[in-house]
PANU-375983 format. One record per residue (C-alpha): residue in three letters; x, y, z. Coordinates in nm, 3 decimals, decimal comma. Layout:
REM residues N
<site type="ALA" X="X" Y="Y" Z="Z"/>
...
***
This chain:
REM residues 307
<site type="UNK" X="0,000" Y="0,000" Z="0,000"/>
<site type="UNK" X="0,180" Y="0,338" Z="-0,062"/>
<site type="UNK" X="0,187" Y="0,656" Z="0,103"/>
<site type="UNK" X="-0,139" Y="0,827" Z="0,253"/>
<site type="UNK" X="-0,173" Y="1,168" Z="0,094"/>
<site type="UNK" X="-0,417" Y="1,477" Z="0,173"/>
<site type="UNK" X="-0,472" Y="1,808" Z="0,010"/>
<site type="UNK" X="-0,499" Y="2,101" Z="0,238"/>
<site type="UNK" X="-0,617" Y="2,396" Z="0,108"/>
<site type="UNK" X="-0,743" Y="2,731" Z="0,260"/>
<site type="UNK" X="-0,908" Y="3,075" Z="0,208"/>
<site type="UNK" X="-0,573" Y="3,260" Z="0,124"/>
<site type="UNK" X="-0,760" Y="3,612" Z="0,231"/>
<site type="UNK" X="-0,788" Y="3,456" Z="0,616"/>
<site type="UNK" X="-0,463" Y="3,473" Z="0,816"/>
<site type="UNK" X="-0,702" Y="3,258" Z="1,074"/>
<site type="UNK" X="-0,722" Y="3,021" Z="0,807"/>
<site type="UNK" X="-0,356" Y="2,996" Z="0,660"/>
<site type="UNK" X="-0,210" Y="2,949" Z="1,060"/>
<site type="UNK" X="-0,514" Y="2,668" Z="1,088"/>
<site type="UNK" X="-0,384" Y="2,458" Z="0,736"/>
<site type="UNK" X="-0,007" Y="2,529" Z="0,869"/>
<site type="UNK" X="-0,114" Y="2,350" Z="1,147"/>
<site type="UNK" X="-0,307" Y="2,074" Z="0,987"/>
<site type="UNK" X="-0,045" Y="2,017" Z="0,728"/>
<site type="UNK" X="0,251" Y="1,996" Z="0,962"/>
<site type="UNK" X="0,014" Y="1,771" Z="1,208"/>
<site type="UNK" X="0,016" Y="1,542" Z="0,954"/>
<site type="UNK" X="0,338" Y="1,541" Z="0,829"/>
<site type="UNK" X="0,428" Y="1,478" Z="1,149"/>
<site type="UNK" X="0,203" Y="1,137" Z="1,137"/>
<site type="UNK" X="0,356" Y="1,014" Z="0,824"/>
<site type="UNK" X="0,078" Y="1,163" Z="0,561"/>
<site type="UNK" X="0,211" Y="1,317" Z="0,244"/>
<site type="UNK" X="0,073" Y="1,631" Z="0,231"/>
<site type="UNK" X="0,003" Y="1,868" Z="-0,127"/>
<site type="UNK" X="-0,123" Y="2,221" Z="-0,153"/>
<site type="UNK" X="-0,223" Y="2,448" Z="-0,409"/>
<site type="UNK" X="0,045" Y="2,645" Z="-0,567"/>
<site type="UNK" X="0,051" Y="2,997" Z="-0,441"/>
<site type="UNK" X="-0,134" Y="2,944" Z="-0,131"/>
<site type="UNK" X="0,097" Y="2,859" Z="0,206"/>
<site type="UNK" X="0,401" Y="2,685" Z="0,201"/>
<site type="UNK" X="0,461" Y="2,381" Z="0,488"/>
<site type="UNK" X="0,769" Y="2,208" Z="0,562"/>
<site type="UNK" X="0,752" Y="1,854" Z="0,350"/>
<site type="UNK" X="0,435" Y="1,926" Z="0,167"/>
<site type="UNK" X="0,463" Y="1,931" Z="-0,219"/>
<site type="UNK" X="0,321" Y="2,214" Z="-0,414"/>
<site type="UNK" X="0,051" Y="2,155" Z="-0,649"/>
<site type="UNK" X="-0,080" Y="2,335" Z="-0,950"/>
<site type="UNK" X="-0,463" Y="2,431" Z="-0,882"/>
<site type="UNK" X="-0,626" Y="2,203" Z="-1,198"/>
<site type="UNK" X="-0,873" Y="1,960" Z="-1,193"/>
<site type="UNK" X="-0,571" Y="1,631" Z="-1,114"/>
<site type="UNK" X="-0,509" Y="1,880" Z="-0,798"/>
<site type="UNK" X="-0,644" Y="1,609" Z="-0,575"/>
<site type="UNK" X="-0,606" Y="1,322" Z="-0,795"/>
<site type="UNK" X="-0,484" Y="1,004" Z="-0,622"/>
<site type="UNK" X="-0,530" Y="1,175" Z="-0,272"/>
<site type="UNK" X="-0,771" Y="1,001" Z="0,015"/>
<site type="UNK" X="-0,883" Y="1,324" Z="0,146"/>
<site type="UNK" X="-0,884" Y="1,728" Z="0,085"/>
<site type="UNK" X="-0,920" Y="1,909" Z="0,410"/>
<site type="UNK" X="-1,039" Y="2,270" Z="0,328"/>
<site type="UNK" X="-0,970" Y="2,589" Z="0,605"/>
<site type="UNK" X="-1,238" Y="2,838" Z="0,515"/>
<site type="UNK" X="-1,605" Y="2,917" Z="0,492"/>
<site type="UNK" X="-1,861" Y="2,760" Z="0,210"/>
<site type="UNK" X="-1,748" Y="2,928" Z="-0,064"/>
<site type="UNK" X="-1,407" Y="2,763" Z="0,048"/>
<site type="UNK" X="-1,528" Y="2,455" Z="-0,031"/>
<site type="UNK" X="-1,709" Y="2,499" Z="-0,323"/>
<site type="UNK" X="-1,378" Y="2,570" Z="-0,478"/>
<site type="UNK" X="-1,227" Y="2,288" Z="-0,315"/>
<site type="UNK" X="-1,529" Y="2,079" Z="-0,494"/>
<site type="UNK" X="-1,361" Y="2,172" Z="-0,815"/>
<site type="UNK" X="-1,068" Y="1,966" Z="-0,747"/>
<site type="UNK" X="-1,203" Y="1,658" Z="-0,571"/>
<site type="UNK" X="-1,507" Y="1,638" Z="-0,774"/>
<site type="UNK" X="-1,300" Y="1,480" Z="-1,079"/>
<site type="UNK" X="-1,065" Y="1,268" Z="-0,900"/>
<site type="UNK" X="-1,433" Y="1,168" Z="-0,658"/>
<site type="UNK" X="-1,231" Y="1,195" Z="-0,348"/>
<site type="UNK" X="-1,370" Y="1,305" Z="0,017"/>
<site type="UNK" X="-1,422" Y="1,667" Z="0,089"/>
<site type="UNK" X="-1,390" Y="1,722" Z="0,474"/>
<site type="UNK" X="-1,426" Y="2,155" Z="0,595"/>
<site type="UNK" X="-1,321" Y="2,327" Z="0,899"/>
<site type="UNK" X="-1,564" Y="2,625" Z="0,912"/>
<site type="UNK" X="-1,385" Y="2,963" Z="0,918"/>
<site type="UNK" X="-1,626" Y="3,146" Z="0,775"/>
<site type="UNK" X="-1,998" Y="3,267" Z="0,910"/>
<site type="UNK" X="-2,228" Y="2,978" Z="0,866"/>
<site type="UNK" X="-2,030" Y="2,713" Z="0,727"/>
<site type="UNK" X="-2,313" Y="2,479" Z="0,657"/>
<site type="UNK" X="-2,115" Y="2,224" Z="0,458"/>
<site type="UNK" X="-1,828" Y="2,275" Z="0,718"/>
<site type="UNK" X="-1,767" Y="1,930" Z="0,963"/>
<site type="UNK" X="-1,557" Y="2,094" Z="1,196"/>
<site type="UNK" X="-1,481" Y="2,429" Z="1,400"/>
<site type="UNK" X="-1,153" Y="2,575" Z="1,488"/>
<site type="UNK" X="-1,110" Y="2,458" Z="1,799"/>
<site type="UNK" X="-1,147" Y="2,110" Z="1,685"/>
<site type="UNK" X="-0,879" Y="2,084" Z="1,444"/>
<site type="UNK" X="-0,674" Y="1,877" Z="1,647"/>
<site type="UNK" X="-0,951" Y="1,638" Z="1,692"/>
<site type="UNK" X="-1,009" Y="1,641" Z="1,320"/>
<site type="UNK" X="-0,654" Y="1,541" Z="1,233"/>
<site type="UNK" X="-0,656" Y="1,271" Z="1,478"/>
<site type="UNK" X="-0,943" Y="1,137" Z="1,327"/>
<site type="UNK" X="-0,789" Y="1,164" Z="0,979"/>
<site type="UNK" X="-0,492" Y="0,978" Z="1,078"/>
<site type="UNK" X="-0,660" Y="0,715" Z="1,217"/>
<site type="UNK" X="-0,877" Y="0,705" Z="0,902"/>
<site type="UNK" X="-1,233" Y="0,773" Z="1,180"/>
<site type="UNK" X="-1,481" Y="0,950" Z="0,926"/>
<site type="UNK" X="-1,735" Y="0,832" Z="0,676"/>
<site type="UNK" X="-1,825" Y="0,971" Z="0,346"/>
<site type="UNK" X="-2,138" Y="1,015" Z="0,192"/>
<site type="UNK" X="-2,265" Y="1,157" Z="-0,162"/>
<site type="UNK" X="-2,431" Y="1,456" Z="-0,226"/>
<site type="UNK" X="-2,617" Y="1,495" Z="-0,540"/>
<site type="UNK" X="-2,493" Y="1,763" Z="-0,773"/>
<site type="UNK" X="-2,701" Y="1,912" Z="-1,122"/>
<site type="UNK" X="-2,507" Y="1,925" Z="-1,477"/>
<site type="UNK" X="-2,656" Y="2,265" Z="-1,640"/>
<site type="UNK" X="-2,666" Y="2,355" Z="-2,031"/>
<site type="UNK" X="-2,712" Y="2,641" Z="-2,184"/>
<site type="UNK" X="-2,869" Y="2,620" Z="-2,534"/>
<site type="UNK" X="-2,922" Y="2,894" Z="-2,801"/>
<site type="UNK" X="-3,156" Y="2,803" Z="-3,076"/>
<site type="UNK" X="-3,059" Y="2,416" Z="-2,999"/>
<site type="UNK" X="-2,731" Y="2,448" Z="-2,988"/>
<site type="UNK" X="-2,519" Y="2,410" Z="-2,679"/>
<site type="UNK" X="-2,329" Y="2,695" Z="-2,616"/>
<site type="UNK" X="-2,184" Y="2,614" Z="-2,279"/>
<site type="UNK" X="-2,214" Y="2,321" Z="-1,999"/>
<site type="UNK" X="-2,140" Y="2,349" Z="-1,639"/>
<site type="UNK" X="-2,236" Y="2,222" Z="-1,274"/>
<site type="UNK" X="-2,342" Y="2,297" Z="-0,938"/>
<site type="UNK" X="-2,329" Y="2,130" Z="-0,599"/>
<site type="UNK" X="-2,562" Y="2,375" Z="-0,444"/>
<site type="UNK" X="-2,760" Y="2,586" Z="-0,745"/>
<site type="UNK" X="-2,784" Y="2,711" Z="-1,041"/>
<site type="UNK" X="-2,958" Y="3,080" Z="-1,090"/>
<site type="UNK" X="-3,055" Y="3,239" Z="-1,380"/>
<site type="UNK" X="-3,049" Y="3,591" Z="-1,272"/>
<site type="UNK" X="-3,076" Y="3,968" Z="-1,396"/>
<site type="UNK" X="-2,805" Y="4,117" Z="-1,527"/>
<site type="UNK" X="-2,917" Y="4,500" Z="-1,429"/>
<site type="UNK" X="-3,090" Y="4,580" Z="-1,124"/>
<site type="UNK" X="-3,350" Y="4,828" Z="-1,236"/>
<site type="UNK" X="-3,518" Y="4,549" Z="-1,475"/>
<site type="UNK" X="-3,665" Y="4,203" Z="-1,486"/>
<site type="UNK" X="-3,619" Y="3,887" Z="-1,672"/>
<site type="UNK" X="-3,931" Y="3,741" Z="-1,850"/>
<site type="UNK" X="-3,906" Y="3,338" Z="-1,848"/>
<site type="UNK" X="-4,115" Y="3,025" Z="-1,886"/>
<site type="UNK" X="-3,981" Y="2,727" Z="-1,678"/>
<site type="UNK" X="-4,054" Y="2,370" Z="-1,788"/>
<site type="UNK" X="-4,038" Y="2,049" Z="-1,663"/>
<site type="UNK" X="-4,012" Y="1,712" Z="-1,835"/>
<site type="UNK" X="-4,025" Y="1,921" Z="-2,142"/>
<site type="UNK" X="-4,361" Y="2,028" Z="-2,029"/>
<site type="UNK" X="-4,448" Y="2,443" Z="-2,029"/>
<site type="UNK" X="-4,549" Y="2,502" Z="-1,649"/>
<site type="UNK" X="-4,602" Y="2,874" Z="-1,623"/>
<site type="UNK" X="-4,466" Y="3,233" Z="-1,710"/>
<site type="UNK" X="-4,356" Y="3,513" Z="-1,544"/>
<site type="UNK" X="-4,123" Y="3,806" Z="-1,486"/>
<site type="UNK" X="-3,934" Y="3,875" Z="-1,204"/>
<site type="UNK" X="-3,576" Y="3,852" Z="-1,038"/>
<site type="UNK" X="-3,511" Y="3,507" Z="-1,196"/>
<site type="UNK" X="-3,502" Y="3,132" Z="-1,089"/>
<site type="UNK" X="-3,303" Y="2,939" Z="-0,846"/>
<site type="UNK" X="-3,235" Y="2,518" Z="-0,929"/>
<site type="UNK" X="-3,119" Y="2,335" Z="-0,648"/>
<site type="UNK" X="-2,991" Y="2,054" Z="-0,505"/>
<site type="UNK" X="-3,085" Y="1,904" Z="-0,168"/>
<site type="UNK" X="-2,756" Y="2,006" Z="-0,016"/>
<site type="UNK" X="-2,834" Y="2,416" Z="-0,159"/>
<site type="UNK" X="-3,164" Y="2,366" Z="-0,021"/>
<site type="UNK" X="-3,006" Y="2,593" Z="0,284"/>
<site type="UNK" X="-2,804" Y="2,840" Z="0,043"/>
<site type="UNK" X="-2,986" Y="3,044" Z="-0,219"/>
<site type="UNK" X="-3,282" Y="2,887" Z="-0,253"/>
<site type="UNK" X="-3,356" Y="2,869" Z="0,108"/>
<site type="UNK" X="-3,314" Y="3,283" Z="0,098"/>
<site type="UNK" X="-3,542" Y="3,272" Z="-0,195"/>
<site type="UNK" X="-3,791" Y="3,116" Z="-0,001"/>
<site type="UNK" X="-3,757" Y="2,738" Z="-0,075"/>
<site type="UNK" X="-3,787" Y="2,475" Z="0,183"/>
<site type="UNK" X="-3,497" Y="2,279" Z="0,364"/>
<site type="UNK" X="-3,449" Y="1,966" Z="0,223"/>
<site type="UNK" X="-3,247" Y="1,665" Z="0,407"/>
<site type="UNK" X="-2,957" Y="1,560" Z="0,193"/>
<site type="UNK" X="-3,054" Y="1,178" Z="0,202"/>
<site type="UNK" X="-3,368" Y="1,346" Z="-0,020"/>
<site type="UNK" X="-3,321" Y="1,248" Z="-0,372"/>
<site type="UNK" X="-3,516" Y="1,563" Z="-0,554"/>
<site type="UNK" X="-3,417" Y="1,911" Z="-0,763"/>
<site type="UNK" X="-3,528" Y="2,245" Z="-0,636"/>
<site type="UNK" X="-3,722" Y="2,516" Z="-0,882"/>
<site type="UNK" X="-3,743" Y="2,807" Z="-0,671"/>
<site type="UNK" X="-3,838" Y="3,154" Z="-0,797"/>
<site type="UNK" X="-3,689" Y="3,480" Z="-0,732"/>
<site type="UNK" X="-3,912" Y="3,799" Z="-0,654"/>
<site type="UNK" X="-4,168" Y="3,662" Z="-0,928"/>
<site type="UNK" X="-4,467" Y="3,873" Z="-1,055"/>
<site type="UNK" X="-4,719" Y="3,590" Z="-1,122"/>
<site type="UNK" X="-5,019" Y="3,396" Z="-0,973"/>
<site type="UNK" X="-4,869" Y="3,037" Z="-0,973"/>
<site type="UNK" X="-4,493" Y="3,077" Z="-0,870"/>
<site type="UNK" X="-4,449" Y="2,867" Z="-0,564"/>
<site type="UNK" X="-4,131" Y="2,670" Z="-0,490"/>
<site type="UNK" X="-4,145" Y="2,320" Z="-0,629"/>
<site type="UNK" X="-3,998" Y="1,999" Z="-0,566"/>
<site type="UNK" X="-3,932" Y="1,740" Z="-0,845"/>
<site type="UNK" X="-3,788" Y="1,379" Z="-0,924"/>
<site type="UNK" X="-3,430" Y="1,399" Z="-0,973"/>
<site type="UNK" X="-3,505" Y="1,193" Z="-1,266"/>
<site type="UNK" X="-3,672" Y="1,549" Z="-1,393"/>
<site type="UNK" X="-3,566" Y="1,747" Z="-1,673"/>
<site type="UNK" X="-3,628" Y="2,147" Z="-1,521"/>
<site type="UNK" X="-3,566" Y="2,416" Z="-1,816"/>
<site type="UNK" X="-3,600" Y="2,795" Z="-1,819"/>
<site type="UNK" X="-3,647" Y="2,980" Z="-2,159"/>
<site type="UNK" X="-3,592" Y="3,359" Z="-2,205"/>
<site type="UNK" X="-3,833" Y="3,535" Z="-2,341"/>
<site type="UNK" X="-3,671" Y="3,797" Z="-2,635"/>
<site type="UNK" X="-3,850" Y="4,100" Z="-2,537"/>
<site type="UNK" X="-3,734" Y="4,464" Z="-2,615"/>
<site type="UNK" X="-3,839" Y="4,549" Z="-2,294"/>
<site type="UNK" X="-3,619" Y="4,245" Z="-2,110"/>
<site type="UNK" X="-3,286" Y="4,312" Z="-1,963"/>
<site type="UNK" X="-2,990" Y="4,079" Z="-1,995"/>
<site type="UNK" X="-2,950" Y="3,793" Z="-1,798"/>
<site type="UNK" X="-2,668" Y="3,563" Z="-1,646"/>
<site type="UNK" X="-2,639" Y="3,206" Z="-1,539"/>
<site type="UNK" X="-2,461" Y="3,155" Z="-1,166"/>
<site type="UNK" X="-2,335" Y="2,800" Z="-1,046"/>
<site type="UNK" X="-2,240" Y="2,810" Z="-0,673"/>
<site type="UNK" X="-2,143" Y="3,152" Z="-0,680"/>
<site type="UNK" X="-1,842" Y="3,130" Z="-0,871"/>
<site type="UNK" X="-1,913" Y="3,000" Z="-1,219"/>
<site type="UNK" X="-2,079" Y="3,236" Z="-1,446"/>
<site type="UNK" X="-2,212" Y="3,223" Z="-1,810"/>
<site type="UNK" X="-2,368" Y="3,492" Z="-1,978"/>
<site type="UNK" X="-2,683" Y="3,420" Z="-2,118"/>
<site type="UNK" X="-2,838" Y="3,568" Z="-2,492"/>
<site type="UNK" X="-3,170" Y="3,675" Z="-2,546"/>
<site type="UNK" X="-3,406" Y="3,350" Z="-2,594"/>
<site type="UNK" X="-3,171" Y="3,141" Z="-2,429"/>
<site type="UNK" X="-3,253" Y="2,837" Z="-2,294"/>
<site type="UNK" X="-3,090" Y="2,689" Z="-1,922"/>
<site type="UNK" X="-3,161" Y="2,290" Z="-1,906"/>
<site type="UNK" X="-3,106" Y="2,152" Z="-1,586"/>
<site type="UNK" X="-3,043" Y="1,773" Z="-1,466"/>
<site type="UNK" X="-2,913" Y="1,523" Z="-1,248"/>
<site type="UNK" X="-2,568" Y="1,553" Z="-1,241"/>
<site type="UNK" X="-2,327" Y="1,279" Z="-1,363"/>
<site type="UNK" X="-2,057" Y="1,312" Z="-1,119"/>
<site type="UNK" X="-2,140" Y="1,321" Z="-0,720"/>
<site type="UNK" X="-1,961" Y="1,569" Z="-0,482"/>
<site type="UNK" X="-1,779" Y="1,329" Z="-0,194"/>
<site type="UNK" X="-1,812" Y="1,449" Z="0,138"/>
<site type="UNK" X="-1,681" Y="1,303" Z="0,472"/>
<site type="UNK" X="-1,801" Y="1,340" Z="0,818"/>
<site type="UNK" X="-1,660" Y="1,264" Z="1,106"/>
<site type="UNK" X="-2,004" Y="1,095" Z="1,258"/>
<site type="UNK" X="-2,138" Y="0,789" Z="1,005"/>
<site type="UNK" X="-2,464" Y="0,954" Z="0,841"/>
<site type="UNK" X="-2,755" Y="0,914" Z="1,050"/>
<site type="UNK" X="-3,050" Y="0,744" Z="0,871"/>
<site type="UNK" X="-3,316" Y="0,915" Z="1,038"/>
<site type="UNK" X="-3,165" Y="1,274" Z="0,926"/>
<site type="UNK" X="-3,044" Y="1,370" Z="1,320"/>
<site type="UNK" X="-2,685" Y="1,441" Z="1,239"/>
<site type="UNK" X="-2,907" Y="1,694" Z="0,980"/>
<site type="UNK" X="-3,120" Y="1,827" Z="1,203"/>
<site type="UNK" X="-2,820" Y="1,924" Z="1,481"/>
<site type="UNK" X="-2,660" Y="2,103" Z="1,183"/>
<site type="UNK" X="-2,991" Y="2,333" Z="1,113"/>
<site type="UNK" X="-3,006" Y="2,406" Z="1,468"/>
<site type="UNK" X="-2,660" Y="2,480" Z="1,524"/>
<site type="UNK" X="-2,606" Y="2,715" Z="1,186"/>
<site type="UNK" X="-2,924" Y="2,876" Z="1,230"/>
<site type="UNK" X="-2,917" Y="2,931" Z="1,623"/>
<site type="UNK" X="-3,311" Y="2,794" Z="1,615"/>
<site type="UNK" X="-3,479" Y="2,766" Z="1,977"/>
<site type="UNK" X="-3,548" Y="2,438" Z="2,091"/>
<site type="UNK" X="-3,551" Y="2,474" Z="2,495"/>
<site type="UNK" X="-3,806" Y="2,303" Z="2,637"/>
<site type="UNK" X="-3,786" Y="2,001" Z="2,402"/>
<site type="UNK" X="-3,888" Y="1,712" Z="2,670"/>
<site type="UNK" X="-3,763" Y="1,421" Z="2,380"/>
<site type="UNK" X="-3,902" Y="1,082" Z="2,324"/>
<site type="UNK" X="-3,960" Y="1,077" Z="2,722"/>
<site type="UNK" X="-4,240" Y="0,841" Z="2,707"/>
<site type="UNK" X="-3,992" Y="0,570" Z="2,616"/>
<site type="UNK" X="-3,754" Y="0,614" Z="2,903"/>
<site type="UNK" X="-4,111" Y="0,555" Z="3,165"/>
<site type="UNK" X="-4,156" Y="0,244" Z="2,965"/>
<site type="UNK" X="-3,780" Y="0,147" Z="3,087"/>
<site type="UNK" X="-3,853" Y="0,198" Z="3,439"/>
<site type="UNK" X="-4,201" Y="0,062" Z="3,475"/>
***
């Protein structure tokens, strides 16, 4: 078996977060793991410089990112095409997709080294954009893709589909299509509802839309979702988003197709996935600060113990 190897990356504009991956790539240095990083980033004694391309992590058992959500939505890039484990130490605000805090990171690289996390899939979407049935560009999301306005003081005319069904009309800011996992980014801003990852589905979710039927809607992820521009004189530009940090502008009468995606984003935890969704639940009540005092539990089960 040959050497154990992790990619440690971090949010280079953080000085928090370049002393944390200092200290998570000499920690495991120090236990034997070969360590990379991305070119340009932080140097550590013994770790070998990288450049930052899609064979980044390739070959690698782990990439440990030191930053906030957008962090690791970068880091996705990477370990997306060589399918290897994501794992995020939340230095940001909410850090949803983050597994651990700062003052856990020695915890975190003790349970690296001794190999103590699980991974589990999360669904991504593969988007197209189309211009008189031609593809003109192809991208993906973990969390969303948005088809937005390009100028502020206008609106974007569009009819969604689904199944390559029409399913209504209307103007507005534009649409957000989701995953489970951005069920708590964008789309959960927007208005959509929280969806547990386990939840196989995509996410249409409207954006400030001036119409009678424009409610958030949950499909099959076998489902086909597609928004068409409407060429209007009166219509502004618009742009396609993917997590933030891909962008595509977007002609008049273009048309955004949205599906499955082909390749799954890899992400470990340090608890195995709970099947009922609890591990899920913690995280919403953590991120989100929600009340829950006075919860009394399942107490009806520990009377049945003792009678």
């Amino acid at each position: 078996m040959g050497q154990r190897t992790v990619l440690v990356t971090a949010h280079i504009g953080r000085e928090n977060a370049l002393r944390s991956a200092r200290f998570v790539a000499e920690r495991l240095t120090a236990a034997g793991i070969a360590v990379r990083t991305l070119a340009g980033e932080f140097a550590s004694p013994g770790a070998h410089e990288v450049p930052a391309s899609h064979d980044a992590a390739r070959g690698a058992e782990l990439v440990i990112v030191l930053g906030g959500d957008g962090s690791l939505l970068r880091a996705a890039e990477f370990s997306r095409p060589a399918a290897v484990p994501l794992i995020g130490v939340n230095l940001g605000h909410v850090g949803f997709l983050a597994e651990a805090e700062p003052d856990g990171l020695a915890d975190l690289v003790e349970r690296v080294v001794a190999r103590d996390y699980a991974v589990e899939e999360r669904m991504t979407i593969d988007v197209t954009v189309r211009r008189n049935g031609t593809g003109v560009a192809s991208t993906w999301a973990l969390n969303e893709a948005t088809v937005e306005k390009a100028a502020r003081e206008r609106v974007i005319e569009v009819i969604i589909e689904v199944d390559g069904r029409p399913l209504s009309r209307w103007g507005g800011d534009g649409v957000v299509c989701s995953t489970p996992t951005g069920s708590t980014a964008y789309a959960f801003s927007a208005g959509g509802p929280v969806v547990w990852p386990e939840v196989e589905a995509l996410l249409m979710v409207p954006i400030s839309a001036h119409a009678l039927f424009a409610p958030p809607m949950v499909v099959s992820p076998q489902s086909v979702l597609a928004i068409e521009l409407i060429v209007a004189s009166e219509t502004s530009g618009a742009v396609l988003w993917c997590d933030g940090r891909r962008k595509v502008d977007l002609p008049p009468g273009a048309r955004v197709e949205v599906r499955r995606g082909s390749l799954p984003v890899l992400l470990a935890r340090l608890q195995a996935p709970d099947s009922r969704g609890g591990g899920f639940t913690d995280r919403l009540v953590a991120k989100f600060g929600l009340p829950v005092a006075g919860w009394r539990g399942r107490t009806w089960e520990d009377a049945g113990k003792h009678a």
